[in-house]
HTML snippet that shows the backbone in 3Dmol.js (N, CA, C, O; Angstrom):
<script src="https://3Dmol.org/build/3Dmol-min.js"></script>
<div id="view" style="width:600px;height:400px;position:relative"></div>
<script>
const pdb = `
ATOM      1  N   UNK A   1      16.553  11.703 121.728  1.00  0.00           N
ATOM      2  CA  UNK A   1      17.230  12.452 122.763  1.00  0.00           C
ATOM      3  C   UNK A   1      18.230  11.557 123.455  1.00  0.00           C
ATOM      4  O   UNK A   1      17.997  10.462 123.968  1.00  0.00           O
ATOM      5  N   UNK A   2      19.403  12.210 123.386  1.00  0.00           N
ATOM      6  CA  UNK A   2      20.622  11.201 124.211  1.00  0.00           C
ATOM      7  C   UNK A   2      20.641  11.324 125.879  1.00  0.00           C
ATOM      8  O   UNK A   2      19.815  12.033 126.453  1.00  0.00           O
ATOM      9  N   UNK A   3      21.570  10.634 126.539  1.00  0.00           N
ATOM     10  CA  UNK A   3      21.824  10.928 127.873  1.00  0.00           C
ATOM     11  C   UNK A   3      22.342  12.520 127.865  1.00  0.00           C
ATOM     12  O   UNK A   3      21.608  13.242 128.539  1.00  0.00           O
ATOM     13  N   UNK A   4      22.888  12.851 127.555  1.00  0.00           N
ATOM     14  CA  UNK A   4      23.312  14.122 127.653  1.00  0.00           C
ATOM     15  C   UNK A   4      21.739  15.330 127.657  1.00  0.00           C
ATOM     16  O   UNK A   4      21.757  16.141 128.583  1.00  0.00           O
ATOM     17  N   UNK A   5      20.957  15.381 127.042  1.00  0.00           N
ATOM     18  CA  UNK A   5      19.968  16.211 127.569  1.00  0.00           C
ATOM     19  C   UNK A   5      19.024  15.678 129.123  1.00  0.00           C
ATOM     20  O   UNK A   5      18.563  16.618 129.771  1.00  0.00           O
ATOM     21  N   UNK A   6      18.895  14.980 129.392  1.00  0.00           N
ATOM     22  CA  UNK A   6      18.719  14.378 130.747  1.00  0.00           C
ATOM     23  C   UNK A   6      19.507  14.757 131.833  1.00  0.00           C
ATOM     24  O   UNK A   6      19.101  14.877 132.989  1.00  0.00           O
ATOM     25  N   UNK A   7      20.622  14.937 131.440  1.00  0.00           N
ATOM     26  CA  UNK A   7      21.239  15.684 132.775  1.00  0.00           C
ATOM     27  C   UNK A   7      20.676  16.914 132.897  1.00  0.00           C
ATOM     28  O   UNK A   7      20.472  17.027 134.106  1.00  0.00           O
ATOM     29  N   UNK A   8      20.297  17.927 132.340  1.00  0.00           N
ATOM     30  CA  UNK A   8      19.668  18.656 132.733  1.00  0.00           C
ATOM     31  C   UNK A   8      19.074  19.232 133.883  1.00  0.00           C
ATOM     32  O   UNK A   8      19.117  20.326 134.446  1.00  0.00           O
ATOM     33  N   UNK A   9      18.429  18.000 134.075  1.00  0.00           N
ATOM     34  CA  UNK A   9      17.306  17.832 134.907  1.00  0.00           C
ATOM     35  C   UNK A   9      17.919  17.441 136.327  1.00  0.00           C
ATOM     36  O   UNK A   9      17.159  17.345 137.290  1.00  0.00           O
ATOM     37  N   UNK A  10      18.954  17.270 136.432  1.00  0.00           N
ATOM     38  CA  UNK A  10      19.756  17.099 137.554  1.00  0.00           C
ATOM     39  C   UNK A  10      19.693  18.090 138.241  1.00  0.00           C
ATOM     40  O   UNK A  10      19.928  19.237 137.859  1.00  0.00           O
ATOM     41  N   UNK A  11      19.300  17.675 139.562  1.00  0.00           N
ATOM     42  CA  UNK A  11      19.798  18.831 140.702  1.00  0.00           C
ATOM     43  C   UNK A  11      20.893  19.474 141.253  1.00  0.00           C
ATOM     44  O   UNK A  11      21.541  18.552 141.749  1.00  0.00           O
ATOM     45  N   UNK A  12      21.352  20.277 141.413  1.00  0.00           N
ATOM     46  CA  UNK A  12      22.839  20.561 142.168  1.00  0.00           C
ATOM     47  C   UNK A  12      22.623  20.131 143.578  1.00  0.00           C
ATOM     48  O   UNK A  12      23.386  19.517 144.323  1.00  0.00           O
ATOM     49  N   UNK A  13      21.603  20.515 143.753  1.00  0.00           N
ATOM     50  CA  UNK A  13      21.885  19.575 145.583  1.00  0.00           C
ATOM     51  C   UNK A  13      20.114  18.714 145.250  1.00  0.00           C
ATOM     52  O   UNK A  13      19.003  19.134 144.925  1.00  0.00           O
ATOM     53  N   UNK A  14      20.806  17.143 145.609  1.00  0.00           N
ATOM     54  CA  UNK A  14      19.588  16.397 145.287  1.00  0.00           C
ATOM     55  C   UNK A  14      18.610  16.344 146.916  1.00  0.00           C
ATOM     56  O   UNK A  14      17.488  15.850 147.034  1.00  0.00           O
ATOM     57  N   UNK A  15      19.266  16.869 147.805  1.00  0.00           N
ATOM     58  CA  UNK A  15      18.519  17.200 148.999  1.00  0.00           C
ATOM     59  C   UNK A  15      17.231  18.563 148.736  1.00  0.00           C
ATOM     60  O   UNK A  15      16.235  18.893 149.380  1.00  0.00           O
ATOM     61  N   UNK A  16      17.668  18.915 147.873  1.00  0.00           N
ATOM     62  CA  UNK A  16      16.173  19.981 146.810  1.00  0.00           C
ATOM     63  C   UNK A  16      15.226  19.829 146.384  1.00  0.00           C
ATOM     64  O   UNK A  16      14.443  20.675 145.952  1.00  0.00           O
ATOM     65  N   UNK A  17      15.079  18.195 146.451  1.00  0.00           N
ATOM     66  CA  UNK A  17      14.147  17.979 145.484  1.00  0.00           C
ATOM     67  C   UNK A  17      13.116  18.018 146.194  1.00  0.00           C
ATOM     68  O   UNK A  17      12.306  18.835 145.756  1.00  0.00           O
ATOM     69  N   UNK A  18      12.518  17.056 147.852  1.00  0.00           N
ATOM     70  CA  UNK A  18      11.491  17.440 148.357  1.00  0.00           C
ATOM     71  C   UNK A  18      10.845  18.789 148.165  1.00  0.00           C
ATOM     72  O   UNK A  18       9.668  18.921 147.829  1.00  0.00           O
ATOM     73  N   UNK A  19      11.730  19.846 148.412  1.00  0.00           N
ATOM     74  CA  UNK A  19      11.341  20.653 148.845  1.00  0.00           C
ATOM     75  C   UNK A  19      10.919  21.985 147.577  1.00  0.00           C
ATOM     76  O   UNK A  19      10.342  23.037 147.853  1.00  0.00           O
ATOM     77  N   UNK A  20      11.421  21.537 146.111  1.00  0.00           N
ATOM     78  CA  UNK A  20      10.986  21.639 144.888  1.00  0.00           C
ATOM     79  C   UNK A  20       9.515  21.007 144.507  1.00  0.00           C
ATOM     80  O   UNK A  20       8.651  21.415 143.730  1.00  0.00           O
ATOM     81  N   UNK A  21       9.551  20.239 145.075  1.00  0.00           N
ATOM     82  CA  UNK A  21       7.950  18.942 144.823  1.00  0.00           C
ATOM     83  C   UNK A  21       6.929  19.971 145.663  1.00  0.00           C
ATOM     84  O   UNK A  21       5.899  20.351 145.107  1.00  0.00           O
ATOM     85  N   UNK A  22       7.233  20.380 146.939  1.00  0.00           N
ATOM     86  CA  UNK A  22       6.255  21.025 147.950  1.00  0.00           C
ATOM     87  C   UNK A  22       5.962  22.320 147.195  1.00  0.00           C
ATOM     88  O   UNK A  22       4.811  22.705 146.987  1.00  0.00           O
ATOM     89  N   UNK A  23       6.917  22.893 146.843  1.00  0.00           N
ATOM     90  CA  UNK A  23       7.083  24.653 145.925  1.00  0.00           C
ATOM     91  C   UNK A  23       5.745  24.418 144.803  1.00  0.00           C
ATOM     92  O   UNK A  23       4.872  25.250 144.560  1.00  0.00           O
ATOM     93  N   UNK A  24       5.906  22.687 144.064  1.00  0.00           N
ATOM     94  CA  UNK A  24       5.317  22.680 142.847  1.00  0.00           C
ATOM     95  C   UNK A  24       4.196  22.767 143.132  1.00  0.00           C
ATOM     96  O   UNK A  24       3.436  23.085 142.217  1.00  0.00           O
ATOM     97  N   UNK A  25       3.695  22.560 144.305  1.00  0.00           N
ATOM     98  CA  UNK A  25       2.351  22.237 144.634  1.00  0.00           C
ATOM     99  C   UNK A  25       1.469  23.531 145.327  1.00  0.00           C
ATOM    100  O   UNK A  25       0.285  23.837 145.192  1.00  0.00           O
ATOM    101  N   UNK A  26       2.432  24.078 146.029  1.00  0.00           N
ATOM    102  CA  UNK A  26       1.855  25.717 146.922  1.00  0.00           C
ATOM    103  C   UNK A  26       1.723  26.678 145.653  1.00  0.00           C
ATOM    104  O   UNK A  26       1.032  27.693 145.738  1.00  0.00           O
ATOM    105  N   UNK A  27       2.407  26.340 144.454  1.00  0.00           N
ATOM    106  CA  UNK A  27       2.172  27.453 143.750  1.00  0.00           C
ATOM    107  C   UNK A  27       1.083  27.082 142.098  1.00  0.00           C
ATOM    108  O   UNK A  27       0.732  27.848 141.200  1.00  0.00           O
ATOM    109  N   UNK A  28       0.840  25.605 142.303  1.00  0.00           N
ATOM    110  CA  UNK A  28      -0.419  25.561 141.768  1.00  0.00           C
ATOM    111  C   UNK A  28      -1.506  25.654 142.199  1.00  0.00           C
ATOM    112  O   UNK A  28      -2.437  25.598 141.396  1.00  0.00           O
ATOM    113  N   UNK A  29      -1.818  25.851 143.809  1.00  0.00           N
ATOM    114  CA  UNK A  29      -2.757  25.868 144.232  1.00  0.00           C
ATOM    115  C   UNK A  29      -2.858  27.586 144.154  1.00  0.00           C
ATOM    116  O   UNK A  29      -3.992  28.029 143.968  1.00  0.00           O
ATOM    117  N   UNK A  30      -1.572  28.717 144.304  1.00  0.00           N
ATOM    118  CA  UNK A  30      -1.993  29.772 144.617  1.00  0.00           C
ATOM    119  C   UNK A  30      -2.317  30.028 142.779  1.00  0.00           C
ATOM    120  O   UNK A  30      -2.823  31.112 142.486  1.00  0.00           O
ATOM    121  N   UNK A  31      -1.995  28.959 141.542  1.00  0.00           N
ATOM    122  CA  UNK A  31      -2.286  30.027 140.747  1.00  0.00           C
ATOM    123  C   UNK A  31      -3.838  29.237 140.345  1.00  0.00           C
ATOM    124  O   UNK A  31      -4.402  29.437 139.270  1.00  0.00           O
ATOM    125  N   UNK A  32      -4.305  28.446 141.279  1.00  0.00           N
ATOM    126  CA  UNK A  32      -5.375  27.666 140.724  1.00  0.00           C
ATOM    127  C   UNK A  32      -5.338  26.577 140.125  1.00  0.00           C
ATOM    128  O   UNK A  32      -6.364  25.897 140.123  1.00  0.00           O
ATOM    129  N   UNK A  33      -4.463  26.224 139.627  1.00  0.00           N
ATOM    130  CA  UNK A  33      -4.231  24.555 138.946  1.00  0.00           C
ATOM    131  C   UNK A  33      -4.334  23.375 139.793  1.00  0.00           C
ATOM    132  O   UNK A  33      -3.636  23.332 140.806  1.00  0.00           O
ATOM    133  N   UNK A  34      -4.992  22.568 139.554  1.00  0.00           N
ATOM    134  CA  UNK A  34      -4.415  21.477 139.722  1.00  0.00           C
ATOM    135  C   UNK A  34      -3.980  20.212 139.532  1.00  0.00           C
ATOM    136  O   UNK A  34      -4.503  19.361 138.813  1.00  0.00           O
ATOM    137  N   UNK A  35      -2.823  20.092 140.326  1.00  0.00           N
ATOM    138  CA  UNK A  35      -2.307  18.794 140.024  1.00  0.00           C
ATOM    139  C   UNK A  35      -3.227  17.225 140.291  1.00  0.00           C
ATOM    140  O   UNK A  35      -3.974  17.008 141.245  1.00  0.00           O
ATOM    141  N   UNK A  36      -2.948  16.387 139.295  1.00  0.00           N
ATOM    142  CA  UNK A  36      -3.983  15.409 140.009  1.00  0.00           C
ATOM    143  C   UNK A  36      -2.947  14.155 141.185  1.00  0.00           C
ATOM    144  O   UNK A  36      -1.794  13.766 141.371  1.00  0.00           O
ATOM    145  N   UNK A  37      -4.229  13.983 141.651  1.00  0.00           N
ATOM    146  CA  UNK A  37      -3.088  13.018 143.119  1.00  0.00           C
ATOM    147  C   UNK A  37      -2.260  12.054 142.773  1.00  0.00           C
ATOM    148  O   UNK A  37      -1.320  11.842 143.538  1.00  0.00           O
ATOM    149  N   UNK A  38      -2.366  11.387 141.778  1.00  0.00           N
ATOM    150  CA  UNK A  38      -1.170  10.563 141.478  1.00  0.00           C
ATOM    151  C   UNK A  38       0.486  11.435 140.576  1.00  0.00           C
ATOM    152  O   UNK A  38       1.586  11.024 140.206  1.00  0.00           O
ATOM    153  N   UNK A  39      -0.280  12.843 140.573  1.00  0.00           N
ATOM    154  CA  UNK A  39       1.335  13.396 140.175  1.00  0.00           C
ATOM    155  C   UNK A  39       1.217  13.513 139.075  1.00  0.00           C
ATOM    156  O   UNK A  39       1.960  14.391 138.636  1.00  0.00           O
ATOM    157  N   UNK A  40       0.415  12.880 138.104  1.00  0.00           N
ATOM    158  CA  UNK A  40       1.077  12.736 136.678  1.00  0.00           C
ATOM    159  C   UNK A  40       0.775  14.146 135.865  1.00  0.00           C
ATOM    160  O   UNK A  40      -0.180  14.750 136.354  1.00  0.00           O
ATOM    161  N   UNK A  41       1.058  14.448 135.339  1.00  0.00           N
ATOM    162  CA  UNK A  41       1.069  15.977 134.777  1.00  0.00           C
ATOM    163  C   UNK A  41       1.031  16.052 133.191  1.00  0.00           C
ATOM    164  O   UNK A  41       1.122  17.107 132.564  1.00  0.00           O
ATOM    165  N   UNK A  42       0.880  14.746 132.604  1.00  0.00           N
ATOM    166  CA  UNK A  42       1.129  14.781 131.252  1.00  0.00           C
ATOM    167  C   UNK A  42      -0.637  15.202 130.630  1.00  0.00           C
ATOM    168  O   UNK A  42      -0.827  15.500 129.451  1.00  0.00           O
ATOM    169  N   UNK A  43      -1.557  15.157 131.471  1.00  0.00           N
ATOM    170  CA  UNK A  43      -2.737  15.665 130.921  1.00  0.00           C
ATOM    171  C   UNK A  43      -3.390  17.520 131.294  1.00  0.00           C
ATOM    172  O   UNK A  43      -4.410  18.207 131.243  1.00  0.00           O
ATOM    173  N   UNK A  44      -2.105  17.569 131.619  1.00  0.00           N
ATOM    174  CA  UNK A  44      -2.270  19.135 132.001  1.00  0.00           C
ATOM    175  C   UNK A  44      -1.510  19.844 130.556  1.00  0.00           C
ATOM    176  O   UNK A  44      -0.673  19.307 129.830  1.00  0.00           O
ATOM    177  N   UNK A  45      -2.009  20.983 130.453  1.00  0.00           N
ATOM    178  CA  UNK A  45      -1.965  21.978 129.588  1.00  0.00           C
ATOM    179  C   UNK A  45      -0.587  22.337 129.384  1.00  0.00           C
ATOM    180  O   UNK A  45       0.145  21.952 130.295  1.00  0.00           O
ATOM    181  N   UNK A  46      -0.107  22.871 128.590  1.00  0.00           N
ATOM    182  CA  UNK A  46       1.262  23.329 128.151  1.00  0.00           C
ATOM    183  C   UNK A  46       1.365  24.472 128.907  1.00  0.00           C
ATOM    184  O   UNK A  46       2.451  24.527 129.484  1.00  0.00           O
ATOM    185  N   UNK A  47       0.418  25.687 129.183  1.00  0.00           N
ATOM    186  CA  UNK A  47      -0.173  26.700 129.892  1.00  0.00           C
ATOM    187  C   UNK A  47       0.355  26.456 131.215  1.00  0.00           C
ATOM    188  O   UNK A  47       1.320  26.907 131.833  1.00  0.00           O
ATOM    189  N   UNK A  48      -0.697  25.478 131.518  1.00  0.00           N
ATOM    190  CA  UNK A  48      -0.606  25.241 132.777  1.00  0.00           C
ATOM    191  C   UNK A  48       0.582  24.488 133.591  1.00  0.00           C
ATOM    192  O   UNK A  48       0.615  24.316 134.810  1.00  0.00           O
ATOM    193  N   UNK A  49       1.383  24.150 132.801  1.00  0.00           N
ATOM    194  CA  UNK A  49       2.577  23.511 132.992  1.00  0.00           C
ATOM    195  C   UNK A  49       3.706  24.562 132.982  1.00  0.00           C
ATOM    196  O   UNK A  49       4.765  24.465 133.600  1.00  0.00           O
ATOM    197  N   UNK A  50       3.366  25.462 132.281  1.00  0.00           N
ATOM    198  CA  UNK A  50       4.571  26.600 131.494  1.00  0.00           C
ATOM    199  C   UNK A  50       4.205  27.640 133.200  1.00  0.00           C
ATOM    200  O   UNK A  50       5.090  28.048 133.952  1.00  0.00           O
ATOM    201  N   UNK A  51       3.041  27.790 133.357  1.00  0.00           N
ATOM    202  CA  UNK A  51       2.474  28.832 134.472  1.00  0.00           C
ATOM    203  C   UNK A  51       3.936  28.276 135.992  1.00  0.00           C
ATOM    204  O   UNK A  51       4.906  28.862 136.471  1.00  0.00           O
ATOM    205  N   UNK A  52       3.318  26.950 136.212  1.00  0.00           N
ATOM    206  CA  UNK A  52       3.931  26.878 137.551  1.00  0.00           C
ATOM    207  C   UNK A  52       5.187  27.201 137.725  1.00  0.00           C
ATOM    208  O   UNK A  52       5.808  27.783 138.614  1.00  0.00           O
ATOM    209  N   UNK A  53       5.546  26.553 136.369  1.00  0.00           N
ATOM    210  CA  UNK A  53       7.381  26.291 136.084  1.00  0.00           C
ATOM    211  C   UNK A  53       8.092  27.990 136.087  1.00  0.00           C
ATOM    212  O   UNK A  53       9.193  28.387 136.468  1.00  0.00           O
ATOM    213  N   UNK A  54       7.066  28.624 135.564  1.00  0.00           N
ATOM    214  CA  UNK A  54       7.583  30.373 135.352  1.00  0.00           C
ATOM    215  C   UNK A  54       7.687  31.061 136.794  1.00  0.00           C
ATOM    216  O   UNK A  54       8.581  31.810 137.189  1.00  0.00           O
ATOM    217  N   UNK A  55       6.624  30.650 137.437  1.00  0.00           N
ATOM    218  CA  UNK A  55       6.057  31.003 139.280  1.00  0.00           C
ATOM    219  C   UNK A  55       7.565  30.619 139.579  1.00  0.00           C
ATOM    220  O   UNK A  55       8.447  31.468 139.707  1.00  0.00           O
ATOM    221  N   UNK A  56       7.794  29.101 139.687  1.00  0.00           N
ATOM    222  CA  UNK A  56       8.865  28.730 140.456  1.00  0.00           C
ATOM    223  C   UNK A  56       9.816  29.124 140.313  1.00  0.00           C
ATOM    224  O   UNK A  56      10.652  29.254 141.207  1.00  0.00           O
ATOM    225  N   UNK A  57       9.968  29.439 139.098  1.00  0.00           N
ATOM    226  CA  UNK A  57      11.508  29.679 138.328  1.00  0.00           C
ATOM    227  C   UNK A  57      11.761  31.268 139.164  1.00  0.00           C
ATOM    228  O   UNK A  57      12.917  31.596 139.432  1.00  0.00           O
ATOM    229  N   UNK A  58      10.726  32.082 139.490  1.00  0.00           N
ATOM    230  CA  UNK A  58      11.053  33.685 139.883  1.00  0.00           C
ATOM    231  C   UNK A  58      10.922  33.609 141.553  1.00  0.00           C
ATOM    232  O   UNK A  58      11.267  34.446 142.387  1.00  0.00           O
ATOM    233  N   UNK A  59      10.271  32.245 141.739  1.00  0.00           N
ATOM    234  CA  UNK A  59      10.368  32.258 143.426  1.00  0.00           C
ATOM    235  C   UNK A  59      11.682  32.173 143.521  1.00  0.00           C
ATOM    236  O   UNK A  59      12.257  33.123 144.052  1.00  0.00           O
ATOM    237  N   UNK A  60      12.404  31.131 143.081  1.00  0.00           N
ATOM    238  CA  UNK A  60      13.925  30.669 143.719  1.00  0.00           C
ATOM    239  C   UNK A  60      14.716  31.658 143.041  1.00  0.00           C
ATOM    240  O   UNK A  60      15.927  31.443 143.097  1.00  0.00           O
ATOM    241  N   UNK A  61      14.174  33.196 142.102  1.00  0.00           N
ATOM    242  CA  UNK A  61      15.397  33.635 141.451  1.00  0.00           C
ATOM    243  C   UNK A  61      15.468  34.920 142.731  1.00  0.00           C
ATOM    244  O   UNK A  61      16.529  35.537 142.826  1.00  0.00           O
ATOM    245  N   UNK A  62      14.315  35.272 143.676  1.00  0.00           N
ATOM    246  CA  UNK A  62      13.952  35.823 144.437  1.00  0.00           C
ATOM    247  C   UNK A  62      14.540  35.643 145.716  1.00  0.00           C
ATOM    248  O   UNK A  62      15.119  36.544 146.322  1.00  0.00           O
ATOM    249  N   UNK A  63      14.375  34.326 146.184  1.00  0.00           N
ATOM    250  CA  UNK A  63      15.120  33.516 147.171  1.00  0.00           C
ATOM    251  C   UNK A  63      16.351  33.723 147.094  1.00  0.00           C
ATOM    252  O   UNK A  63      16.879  34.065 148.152  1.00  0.00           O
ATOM    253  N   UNK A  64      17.417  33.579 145.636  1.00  0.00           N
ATOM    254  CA  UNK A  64      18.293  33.905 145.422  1.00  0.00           C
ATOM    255  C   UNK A  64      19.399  35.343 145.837  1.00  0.00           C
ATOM    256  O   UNK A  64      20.525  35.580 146.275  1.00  0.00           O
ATOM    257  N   UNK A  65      18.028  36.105 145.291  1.00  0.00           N
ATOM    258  CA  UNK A  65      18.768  37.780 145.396  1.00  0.00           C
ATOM    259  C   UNK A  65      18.449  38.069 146.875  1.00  0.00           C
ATOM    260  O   UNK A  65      19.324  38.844 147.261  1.00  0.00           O
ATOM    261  N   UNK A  66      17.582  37.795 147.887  1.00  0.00           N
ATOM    262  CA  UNK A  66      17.470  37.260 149.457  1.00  0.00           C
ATOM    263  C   UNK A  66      18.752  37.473 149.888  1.00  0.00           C
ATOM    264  O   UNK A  66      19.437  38.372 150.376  1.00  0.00           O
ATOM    265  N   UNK A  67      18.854  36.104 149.469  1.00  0.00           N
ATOM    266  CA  UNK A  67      20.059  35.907 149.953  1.00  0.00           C
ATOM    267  C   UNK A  67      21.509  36.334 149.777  1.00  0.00           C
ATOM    268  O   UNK A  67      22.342  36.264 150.681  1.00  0.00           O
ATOM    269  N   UNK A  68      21.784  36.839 148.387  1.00  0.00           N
ATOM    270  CA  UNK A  68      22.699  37.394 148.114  1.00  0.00           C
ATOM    271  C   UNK A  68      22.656  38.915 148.886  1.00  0.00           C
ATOM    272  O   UNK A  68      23.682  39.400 149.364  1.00  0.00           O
ATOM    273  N   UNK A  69      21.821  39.350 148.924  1.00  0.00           N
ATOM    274  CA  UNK A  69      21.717  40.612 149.168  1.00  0.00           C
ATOM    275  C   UNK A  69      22.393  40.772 150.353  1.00  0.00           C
ATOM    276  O   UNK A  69      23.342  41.549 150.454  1.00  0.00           O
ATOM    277  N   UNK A  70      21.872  39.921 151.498  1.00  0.00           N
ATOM    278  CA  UNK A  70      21.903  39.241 153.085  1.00  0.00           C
ATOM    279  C   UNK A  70      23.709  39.019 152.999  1.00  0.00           C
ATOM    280  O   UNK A  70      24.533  39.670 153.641  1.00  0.00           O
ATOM    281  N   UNK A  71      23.911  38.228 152.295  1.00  0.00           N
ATOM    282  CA  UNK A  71      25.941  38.310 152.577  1.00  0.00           C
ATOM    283  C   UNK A  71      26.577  39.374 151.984  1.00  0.00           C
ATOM    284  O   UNK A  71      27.781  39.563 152.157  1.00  0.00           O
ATOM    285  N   UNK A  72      25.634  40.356 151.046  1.00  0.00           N
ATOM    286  CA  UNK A  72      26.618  41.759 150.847  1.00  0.00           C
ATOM    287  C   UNK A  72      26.593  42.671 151.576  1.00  0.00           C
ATOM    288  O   UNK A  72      27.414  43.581 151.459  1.00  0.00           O
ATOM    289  N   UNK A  73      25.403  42.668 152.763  1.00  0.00           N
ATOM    290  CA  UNK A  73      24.731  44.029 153.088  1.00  0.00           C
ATOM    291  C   UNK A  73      25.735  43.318 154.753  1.00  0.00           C
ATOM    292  O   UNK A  73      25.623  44.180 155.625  1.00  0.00           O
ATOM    293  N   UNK A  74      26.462  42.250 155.213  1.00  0.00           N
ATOM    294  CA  UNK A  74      26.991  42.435 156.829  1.00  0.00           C
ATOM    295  C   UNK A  74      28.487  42.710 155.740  1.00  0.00           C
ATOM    296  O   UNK A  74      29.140  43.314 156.591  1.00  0.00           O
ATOM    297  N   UNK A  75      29.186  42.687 154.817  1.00  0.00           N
ATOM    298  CA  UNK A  75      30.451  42.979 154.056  1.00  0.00           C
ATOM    299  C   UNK A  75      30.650  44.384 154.586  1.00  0.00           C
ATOM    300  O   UNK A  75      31.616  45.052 154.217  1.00  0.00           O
TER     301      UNK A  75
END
`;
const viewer = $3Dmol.createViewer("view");
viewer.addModel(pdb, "pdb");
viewer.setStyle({}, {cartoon: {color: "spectrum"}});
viewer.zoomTo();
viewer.render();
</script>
């Protein structure tokens, strides 16, 4: 894998990331998983890895339409 798939993983605003880390964690606890305290995640399940990432991915697509909705609806 080159540098070029690593960017990826880049944030658009790196002020996100705390607050991505906190998301990762409220929504393994609401789906039951958990993370172990040092963070590391490589002994967790593909499942259980695929679960949070899917949670999060529809929280912020949610957050998203929020907000969009919110600057069309004073237009």
């Amino acid at each position: 894998m080159g540098q070029g798939s690593k960017s990826s993983n880049n944030l658009v605003v790196p002020r996100a990331n705390g607050a991505l880390e906190q998301m990762k964690y409220e929504v393994a606890q609401e789906l039951g998983i958990s993370i172990p305290q040092d963070g590391y995640q490589g002994n967790m399940t593909s499942y259980e890895n695929g679960s949070i990432g899917g949670y999060i991915t529809k929280r912020l697509v949610t957050l998203a339409e929020q907000q969009l909705a919110g600057q069309y609806s004073g237009q």
